[in-house]
C-alpha positions as CSV (number, residue, x, y, z in Angstrom):
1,X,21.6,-20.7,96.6
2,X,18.7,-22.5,97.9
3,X,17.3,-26.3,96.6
4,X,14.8,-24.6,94.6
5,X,17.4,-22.3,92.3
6,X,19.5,-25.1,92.1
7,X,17.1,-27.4,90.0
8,X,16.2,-23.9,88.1
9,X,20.0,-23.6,87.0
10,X,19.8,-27.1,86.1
11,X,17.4,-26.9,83.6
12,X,18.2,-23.9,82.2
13,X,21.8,-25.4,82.0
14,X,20.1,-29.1,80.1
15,X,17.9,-26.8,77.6
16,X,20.9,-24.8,76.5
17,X,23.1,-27.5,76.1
18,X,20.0,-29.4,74.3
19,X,19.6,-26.3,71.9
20,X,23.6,-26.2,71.3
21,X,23.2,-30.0,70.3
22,X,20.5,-29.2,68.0
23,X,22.7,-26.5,66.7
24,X,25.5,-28.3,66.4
25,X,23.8,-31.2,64.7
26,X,21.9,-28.6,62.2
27,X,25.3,-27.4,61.5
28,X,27.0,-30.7,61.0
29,X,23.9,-32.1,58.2
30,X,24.4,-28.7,56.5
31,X,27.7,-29.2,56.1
32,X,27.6,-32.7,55.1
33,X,24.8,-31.7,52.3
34,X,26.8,-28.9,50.9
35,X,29.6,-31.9,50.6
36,X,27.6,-34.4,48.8
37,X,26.4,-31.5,46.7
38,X,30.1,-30.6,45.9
39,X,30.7,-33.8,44.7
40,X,28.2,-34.6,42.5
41,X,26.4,-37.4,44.2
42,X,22.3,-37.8,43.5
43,X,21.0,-37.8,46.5
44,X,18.8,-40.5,45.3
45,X,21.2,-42.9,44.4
46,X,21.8,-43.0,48.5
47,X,21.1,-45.9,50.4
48,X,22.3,-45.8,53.8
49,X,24.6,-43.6,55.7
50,X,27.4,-46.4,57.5
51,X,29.3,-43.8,59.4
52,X,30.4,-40.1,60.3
53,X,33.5,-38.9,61.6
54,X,33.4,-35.4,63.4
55,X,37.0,-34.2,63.5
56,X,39.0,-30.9,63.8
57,X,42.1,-29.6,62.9
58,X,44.1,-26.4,63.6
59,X,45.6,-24.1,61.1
60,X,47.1,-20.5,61.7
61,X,46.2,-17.3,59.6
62,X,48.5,-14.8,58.1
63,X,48.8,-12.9,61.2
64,X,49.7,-16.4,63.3
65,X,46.5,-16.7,65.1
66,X,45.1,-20.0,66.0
67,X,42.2,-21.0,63.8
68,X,39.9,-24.0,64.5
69,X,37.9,-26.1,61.8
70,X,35.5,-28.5,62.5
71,X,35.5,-31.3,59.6
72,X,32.9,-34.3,58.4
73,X,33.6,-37.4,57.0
74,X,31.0,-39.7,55.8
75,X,30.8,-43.1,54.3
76,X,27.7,-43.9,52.0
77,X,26.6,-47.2,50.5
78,X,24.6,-46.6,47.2
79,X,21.2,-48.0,46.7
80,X,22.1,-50.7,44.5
81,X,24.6,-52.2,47.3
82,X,21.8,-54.4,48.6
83,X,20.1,-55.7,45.6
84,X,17.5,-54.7,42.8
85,X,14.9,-52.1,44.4
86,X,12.7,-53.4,41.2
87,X,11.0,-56.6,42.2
88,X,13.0,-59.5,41.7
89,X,11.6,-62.5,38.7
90,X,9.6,-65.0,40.6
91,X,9.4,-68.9,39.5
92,X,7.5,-69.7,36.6
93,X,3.6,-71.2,37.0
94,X,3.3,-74.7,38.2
95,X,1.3,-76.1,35.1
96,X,0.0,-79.0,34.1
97,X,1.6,-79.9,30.6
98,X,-1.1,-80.4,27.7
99,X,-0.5,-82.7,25.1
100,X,1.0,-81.1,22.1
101,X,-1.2,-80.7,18.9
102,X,2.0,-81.7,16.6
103,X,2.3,-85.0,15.9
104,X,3.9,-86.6,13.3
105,X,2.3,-88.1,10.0
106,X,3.2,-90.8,8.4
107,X,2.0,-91.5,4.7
108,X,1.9,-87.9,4.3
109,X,2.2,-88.6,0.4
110,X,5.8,-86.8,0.3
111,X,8.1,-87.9,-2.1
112,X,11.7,-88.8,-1.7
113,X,14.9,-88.0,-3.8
114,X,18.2,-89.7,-3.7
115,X,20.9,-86.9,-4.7
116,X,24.0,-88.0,-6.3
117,X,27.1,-85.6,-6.8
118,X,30.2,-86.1,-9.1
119,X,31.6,-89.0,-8.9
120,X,34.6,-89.1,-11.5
121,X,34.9,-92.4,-13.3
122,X,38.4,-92.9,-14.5
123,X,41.1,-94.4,-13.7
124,X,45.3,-94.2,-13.9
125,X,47.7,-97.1,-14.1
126,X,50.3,-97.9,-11.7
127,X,53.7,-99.3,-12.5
128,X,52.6,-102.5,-13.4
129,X,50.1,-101.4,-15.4
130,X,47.1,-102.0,-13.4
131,X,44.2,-99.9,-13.4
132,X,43.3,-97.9,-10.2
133,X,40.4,-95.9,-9.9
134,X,40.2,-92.4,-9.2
135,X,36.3,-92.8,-8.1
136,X,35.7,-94.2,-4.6
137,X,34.3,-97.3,-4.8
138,X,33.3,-97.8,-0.8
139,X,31.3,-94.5,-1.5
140,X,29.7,-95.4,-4.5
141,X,28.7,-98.7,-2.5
142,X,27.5,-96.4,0.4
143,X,25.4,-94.6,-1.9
144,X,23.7,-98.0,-3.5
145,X,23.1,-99.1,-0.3
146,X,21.6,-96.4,1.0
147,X,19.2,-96.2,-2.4
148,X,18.6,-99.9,-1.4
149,X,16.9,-98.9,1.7
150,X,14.9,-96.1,1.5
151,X,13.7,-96.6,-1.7
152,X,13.3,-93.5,-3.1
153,X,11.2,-92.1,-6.1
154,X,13.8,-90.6,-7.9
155,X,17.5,-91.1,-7.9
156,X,19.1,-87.5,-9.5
157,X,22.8,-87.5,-10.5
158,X,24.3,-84.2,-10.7
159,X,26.8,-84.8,-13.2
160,X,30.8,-85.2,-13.9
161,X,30.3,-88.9,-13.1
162,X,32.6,-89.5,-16.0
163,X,36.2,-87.7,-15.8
164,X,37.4,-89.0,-19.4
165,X,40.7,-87.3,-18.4
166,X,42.1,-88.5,-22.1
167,X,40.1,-86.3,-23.6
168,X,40.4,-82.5,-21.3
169,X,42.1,-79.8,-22.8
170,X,44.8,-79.8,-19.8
171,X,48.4,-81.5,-20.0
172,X,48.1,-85.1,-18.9
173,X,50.5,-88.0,-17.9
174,X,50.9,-91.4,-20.0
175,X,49.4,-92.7,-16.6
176,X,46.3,-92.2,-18.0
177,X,46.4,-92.9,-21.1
178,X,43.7,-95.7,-22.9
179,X,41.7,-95.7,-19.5
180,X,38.6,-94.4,-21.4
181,X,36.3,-97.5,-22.2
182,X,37.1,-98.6,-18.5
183,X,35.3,-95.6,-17.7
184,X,32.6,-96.0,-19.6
185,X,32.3,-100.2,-18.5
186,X,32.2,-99.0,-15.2
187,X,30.1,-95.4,-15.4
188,X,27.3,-98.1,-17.8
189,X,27.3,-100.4,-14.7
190,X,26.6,-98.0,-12.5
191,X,23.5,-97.1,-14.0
192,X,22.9,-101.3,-13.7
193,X,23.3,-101.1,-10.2
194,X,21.2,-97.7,-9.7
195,X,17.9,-99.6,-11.6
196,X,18.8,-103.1,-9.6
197,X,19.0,-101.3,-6.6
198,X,15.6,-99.0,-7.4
199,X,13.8,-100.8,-9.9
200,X,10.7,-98.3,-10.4
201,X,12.4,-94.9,-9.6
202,X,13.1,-92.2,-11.9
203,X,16.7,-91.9,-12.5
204,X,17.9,-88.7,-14.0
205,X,22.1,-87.7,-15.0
206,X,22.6,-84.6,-15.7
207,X,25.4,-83.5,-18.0
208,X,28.7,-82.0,-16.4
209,X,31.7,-80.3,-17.9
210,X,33.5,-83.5,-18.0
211,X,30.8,-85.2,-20.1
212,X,31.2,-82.6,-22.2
213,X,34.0,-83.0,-22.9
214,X,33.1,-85.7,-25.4
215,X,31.5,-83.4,-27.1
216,X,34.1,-80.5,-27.6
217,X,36.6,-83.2,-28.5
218,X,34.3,-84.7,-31.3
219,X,33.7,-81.3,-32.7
220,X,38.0,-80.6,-32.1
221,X,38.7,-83.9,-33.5
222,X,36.4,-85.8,-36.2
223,X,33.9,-82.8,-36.4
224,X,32.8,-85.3,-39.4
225,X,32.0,-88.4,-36.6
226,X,30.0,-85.6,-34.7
227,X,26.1,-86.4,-34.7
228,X,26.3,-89.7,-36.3
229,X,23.8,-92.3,-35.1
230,X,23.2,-96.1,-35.9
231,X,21.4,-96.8,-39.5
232,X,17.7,-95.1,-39.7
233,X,18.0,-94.4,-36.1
234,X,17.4,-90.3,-36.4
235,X,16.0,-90.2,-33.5
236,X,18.6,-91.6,-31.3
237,X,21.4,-91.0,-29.3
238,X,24.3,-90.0,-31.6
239,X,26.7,-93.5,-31.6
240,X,29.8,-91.4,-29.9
241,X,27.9,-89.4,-27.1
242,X,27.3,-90.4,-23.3
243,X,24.0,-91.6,-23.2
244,X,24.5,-94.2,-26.1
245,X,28.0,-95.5,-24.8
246,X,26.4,-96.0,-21.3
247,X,23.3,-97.9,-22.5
248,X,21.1,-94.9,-20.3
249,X,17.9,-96.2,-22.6
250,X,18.4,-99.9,-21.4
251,X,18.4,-99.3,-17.4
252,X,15.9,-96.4,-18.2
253,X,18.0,-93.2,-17.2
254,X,17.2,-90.0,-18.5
255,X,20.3,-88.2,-19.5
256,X,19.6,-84.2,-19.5
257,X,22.5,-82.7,-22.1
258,X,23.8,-79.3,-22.9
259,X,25.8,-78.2,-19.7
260,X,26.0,-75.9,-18.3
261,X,22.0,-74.9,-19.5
262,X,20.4,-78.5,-18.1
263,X,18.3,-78.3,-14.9
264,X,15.9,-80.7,-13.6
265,X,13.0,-80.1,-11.5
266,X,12.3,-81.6,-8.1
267,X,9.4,-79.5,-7.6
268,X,8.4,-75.9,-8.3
269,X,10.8,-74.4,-5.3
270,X,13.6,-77.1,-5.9
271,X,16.2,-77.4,-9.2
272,X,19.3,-79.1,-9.3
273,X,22.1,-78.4,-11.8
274,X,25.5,-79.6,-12.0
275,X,26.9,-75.3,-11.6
276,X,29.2,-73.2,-13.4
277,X,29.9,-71.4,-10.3
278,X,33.4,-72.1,-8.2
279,X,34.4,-70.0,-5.0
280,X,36.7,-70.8,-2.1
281,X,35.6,-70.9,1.6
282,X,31.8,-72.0,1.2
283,X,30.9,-68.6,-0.8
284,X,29.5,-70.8,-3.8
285,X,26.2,-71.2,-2.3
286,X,25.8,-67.8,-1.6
287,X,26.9,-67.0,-5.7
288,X,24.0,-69.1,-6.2
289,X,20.9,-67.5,-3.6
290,X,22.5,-64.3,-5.0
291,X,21.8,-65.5,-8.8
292,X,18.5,-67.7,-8.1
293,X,15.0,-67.1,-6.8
294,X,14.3,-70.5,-6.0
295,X,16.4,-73.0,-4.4
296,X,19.3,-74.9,-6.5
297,X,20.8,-78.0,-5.5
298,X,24.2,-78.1,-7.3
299,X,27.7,-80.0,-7.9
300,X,30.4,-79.6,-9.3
301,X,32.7,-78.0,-6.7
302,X,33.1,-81.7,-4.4
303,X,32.8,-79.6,-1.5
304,X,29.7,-79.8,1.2
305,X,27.9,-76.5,1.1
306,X,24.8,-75.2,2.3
307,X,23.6,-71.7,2.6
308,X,19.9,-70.1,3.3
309,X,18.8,-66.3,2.3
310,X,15.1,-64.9,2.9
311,X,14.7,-62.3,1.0
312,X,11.2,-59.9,0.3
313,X,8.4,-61.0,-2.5
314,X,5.3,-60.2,-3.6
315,X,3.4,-62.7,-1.4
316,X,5.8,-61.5,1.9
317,X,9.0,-63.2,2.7
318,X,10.4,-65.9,0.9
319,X,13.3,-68.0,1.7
320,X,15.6,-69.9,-0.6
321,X,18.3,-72.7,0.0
322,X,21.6,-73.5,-2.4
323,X,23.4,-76.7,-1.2
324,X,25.6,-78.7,-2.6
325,X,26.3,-82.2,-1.8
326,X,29.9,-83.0,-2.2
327,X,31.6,-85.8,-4.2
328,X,32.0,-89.3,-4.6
329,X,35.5,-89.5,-6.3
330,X,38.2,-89.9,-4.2
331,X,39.5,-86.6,-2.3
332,X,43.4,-88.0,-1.9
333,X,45.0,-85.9,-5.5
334,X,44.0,-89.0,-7.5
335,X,41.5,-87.1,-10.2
336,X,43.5,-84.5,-12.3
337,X,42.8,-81.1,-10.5
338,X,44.9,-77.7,-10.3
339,X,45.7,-79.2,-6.5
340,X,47.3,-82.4,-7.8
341,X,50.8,-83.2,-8.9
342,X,52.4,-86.5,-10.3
343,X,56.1,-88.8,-9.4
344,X,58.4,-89.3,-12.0
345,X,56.4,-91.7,-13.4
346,X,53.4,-89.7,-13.9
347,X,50.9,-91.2,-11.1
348,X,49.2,-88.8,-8.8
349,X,50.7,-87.6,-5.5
350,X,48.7,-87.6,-2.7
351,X,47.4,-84.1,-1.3
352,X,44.8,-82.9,0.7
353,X,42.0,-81.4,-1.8
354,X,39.8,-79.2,0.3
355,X,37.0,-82.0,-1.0
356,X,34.1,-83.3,1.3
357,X,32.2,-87.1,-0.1
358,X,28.7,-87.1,0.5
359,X,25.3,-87.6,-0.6
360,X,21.8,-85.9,0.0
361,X,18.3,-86.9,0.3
362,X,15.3,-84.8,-0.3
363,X,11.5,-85.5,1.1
364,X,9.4,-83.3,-1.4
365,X,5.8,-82.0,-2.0
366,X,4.5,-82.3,-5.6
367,X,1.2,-80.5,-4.6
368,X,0.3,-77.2,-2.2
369,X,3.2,-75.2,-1.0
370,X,5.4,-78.1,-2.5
371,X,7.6,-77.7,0.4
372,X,10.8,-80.0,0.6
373,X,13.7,-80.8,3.1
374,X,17.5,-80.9,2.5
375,X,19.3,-84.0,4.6
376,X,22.5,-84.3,3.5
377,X,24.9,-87.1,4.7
378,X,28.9,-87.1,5.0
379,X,31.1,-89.9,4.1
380,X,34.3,-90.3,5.9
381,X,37.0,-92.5,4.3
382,X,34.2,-95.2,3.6
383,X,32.2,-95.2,6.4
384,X,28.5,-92.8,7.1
385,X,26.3,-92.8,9.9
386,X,22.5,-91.7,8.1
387,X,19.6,-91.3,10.0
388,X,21.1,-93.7,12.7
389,X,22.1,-96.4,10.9
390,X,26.0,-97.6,10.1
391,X,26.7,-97.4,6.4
392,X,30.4,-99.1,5.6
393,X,31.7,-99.9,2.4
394,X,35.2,-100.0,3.3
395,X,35.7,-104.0,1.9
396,X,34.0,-102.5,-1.5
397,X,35.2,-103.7,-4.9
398,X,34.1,-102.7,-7.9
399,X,31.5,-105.5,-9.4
400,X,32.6,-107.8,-11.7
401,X,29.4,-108.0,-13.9
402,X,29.2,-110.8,-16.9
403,X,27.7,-108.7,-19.8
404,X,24.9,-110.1,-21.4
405,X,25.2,-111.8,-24.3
C-alpha cells in the first residue's frame, strides 16, 4: 500500500470510529432518559449532571450463551442544591428618618379614675384577744398614697370593703365574734383618709354582697328596726345601714345601694360594678364581654383579670374590655372563704387563696369617642412599682385617728 492509501485508510478508519462514538453516545443519553423517565424525576427539577458511570456486566441465557449488557449510572443534583433560582431579598432603602407626626399631648383634658377593689374590713381575735385585721393595711396605704400623687378626679370603690363576717349566713368561729363596730371605725376612716388624701374628687362605693348583708340580716333579724331613720329625717340614710354608720355624707362619698343592680358610669363605654359573676382560671372576664356590650370594670372575685373581645356593630367593629382589679384584703386564709380553715381555737389557717392585691387607674374621655385606658397595678406582699415609682407600705399601721368631738 502506497503513502497515499495509507492516509485514505486513516480517515476512513477516524470517521468510523467518530460515527461509532456518536452512536455510542446517542445510545448511552437514550438510555439514561428512558431511566430518569422510569423513575419519576421532572426533568426540570435537574440541576446539574455530577457524574456517569458506563459499566457492563455478563449474564447467560437459558441456553448458556454469553450475553453482554452495557449499564449507566448517573448522579444528579436537583436545582434547589445551589440556592433560590427566584431572586434573593435585597437590603432595605437607605432612608433618611422623618420626624414622626405623633407626639404626645399633655393637658389633653382627660380625666383620671382611681379604682378601688374589695378590701374586706374585719377583723378576728387572737388568743389574747387582740384584734387582727383581715384587710391589708400596707395595701390600703399603697393605695392612699398612690391617690395622694396623681390626684385623680374620681376615686371609685368597687365594693365588699366591709366583710361584717358576724353577720353572713355561713358557720363562723367565736374568733370573730363582736368585731363588727371595729369594722365600721375603721371602714368610716377610710373614707377620712380617701377625702384627706383627694380633697375635691368624687368618691363613689358601691355596694357589694357583704354590705348587704346588713341588709338581709335586718330584714332576718329586727325586720321592725329595718328602714328606721333619725327623728324627721325621711330623707336620710336609714340609722342601721352602711352609709349612715360610715358617716359617707360627712367626707362626701356617694354610696350606690341595691347590689347586685348598682353600676356607676365612668363614661358612656366604661361601667364598673361590684359582679355577681365567679369562674375559675380567668374565665370571669370573658362571662362578662359575653354578657355586656360595653366595657365593665368589676370586683368581687380578688383575682386580677383582664380580657378584650371585638365583636361586629352597626357602626363596624367594636371592641369591649372586662377587667377586674383584684383585692385589697389580705390573700393568706385570713377573710372567711370556702378556701380557708381555722386551729382549734377558731383563728384562720394560712392557705394559698388563688387571690391577686391590686389597684387600677383609668385616664377617660367625657366628650367625643370618650375613649379611656385600663392601667392596672399589682401589689406584692406590700410593696408596687406604678408607673416607675416605688410604692411600700410594708411599716403601715392602721391610723389611730382622735374622733372629733
Amino acid at each position: 500500500m502506497n503513502k497515499s492509501n495509507g492516509k485514505i485508510a486513516a480517515g476512513v478508519s477516524k470517521i468510523k470510529q467518530e460515527h461509532e462514538k456518536k452512536e455510542s453516545s446517542k445510545k448511552m443519553l437514550n438510555a439514561i432518559e428512558q431511566m430518569i423517565a422510569k423513575k419519576g424525576i421532572d426533568f426540570n427539577s435537574i440541576g446539574s449532571i455530577d457524574r456517569i458511570s458506563l459499566y457492563q456486566t455478563v449474564t447467560k441465557d437459558d441456553e448458556g450463551n454469553t450475553e453482554i449488557h452495557d449499564l449507566q449510572a448517573v448522579q444528579l443534583s436537583p436545582t434547589w442544591d445551589s440556592g433560590p433560582q427566584w431572586k434573593l431579598p435585597e437590603q432595605g432603602p437607605v432612608l433618611q428618618i422623618q420626624k414622626s407626626t405623633v407626639t404626645p399631648k399633655k393637658n389633653t383634658g382627660l380625666k383620671m379614675a382611681l379604682i378601688v377593689p374589695d378590701i374586706q374590713f374585719g377583723y378576728y381575735r387572737d388568743r389574747d384577744l387582740n384584734l387582727v385585721p383581715t384587710h391589708d393595711e400596707r395595701a390600703i396605704a399603697i393605695v392612699l398614697a398612690v391617690a395622694k400623687r396623681y390626684q385623680p378626679d374620681q376615686i371609685i370603690c368597687l365594693g365588699d370593703n366591709l366583710d361584717l363576717p358576724e353577720m353572713s349566713k355561713y358557720r363562723l368561729s367565736p374568733a370573730f365574734a363582736n368585731t363588727t363596730q371595729a369594722s365600721i371605725d375603721r371602714a368610716t376612716t377610710f373614707c377620712a383618709e380617701m377625702r384627706e388624701a383627694v380633697p375635691h374628687a368624687k368618691i363613689v362605693w358601691l355596694a357589694g354582697n357583704h354590705e348587704e348583708r346588713l341588709t338581709n340580716y335586718m330584714l332576718d333579724n329586727a325586720k321592725a328596726a329595718f328602714g328606721i331613720t333619725r327623728g324627721n329625717t325621711p330623707e336620710g340614710w336609714p340609722d342601721l345601714s352602711v352609709p349612715n354608720l360610715l358617716r359617707m355624707d360627712t367626707y362626701g362619698v356617694q354610696y350606690l345601694d341595691g347590689y347586685p343592680t348598682g353600676y356607676y358610669l365612668i363614661n358612656e363605654q366604661l361601667a364598673c360594678i361590684h359582679g355577681d359573676k365567679v369562674r375559675s382560671n380567668g374565665s370571669t372576664a370573658h362571662m362578662y364581654l359575653n354578657a355586656e356590650k360595653m366595657s365593665v370594670i368589676y370586683g368581687h372575685i380578688h383575682r386580677n383579670e383582664m380580657a378584650y373581645k371585638t365583636r361586629r356593630d352597626h357602626d363596624g367593629p367594636r371592641t369591649i374590655m372586662a377587667a377586674s382589679p383584684g383585692t385589697l384584703a389580705r390573700v393568706d386564709g385570713a377573710v372567711p372563704s370556702t378556701k380557708g380553715g381555722i386551729d382549734v381555737y377558731g383563728r384562720p389557717k394560712t392557705v394559698v387563696e388563688n387571690w391577686q392585691q391590686g389597684f387600677a387607674l383609668v385616664h377617660f374621655q367625657e366628650t367625643g369617642k370618650q375613649f379611656f385606658n385600663y392601667e392596672p397595678a399589682l401589689i406584692y406582699d406590700g410593696w408596687c412599682v406604678f408607673r416607675g415609682e416605688e410604692f411600700d407600705g410594708r411599716k403601715s399601721k392602721a391610723p389611730t385617728l382622735k374622733p372629733v368631738k
